[in-house]
C-alpha positions as CSV (number, residue, x, y, z in Angstrom):
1,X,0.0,0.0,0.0
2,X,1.2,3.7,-1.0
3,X,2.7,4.5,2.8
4,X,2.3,1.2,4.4
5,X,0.5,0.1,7.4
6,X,0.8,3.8,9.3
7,X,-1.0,5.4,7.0
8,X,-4.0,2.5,6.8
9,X,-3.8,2.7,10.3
10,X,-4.0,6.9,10.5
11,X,-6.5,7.0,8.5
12,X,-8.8,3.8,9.8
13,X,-8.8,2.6,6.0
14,X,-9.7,-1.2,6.9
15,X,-9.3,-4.8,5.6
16,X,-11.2,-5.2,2.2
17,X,-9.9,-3.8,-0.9
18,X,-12.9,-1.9,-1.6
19,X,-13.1,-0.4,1.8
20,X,-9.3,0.5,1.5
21,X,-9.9,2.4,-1.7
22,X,-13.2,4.5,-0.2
23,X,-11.4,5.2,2.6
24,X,-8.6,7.3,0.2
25,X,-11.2,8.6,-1.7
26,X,-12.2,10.2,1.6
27,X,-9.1,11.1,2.9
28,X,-8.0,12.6,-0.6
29,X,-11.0,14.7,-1.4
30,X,-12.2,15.8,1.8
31,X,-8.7,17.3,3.4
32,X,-7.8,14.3,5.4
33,X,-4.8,13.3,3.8
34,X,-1.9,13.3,6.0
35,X,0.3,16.2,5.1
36,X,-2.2,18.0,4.0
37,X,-3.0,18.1,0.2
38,X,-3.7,20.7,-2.4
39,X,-5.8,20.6,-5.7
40,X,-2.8,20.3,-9.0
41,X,-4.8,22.6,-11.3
42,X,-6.7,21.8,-14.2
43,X,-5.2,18.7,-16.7
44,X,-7.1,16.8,-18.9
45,X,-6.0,13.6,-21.3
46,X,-6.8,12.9,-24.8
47,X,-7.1,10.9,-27.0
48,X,-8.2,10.5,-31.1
49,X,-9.9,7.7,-31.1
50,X,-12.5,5.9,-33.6
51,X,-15.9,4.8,-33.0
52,X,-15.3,1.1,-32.2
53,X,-11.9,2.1,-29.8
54,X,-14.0,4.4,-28.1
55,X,-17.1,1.8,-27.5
56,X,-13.8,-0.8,-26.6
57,X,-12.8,1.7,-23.9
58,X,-16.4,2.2,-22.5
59,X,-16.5,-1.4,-22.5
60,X,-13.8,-1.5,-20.1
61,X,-15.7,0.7,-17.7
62,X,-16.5,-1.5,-14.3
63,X,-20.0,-0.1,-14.6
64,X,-20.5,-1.4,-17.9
65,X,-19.3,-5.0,-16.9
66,X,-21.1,-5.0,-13.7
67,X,-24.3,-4.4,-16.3
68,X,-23.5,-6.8,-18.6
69,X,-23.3,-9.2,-15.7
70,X,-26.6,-8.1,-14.1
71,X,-29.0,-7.6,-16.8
72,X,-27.2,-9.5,-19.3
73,X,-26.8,-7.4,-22.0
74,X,-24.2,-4.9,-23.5
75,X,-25.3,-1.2,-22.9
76,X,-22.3,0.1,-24.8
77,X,-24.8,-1.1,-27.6
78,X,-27.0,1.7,-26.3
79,X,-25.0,3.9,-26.6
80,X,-23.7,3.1,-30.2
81,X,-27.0,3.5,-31.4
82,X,-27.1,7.1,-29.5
83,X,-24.0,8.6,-31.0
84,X,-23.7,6.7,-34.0
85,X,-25.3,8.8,-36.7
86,X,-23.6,12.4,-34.5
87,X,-20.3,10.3,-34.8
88,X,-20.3,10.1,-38.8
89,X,-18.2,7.7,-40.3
90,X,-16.9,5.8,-37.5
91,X,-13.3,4.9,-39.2
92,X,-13.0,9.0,-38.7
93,X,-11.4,9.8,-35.4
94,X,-12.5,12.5,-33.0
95,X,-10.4,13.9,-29.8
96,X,-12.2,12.9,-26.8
97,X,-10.6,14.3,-23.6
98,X,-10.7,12.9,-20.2
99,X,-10.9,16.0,-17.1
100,X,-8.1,14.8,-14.9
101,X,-8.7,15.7,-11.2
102,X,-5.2,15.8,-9.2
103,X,-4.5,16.4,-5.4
104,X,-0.7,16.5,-4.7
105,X,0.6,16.6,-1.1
106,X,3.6,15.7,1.0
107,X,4.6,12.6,2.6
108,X,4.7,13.3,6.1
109,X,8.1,13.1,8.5
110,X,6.3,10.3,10.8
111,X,5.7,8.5,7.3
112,X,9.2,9.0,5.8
């Protein structure tokens, strides 16, 4: 884990992966990270990507396979449908961009 077992420990993270991964959502968003912690600005990622390797990469969403899973059938197909006819010709790649949200802080002494 990032700062090992002191920093699970200061900030009463807990056992299960999912529960250690909510718990530094907390920390990091809500000014609990040890050190403190301060927003990076504005970034963003992106990416020209076709039709079908945008779909792919929606595919890959955790949302969209816990969906699959539970209703048992594919809403990226949905969604195809929806943007299809805005996209154009779908061998034609648009930019999509991705907001980045950043929070940089400092590891603390106790920590080091």
């Amino acid at each position: 884990m990032f700062a090992g077992a002191e920093l699970g420990e200061r900030l009463s993270l807990g056992e299960k992966r999912e529960d250690i991964l909510a718990g530094l959502h907390r920390a990091m968003w809500h000014g609990q990270w040890p050190g403190g912690g301060s927003d990076a600005g504005e970034w963003s990622m992106h990416a020209d990507l076709t039709l079908d390797a945008f779909l792919g990469y929606v595919g890959t969403w955790s949302a969209v396979v816990k969906a699959r899973a539970a209703e048992g059938q594919d809403p990226v197909e949905d969604l195809r449908a929806a943007i299809a006819a805005p996209w154009g010709d779908p061998r034609h790649a648009r930019r999509v961009t991705w907001p980045l949200n950043i929070r940089a802080g400092r590891k603390p002494e106790a920590l080091a």
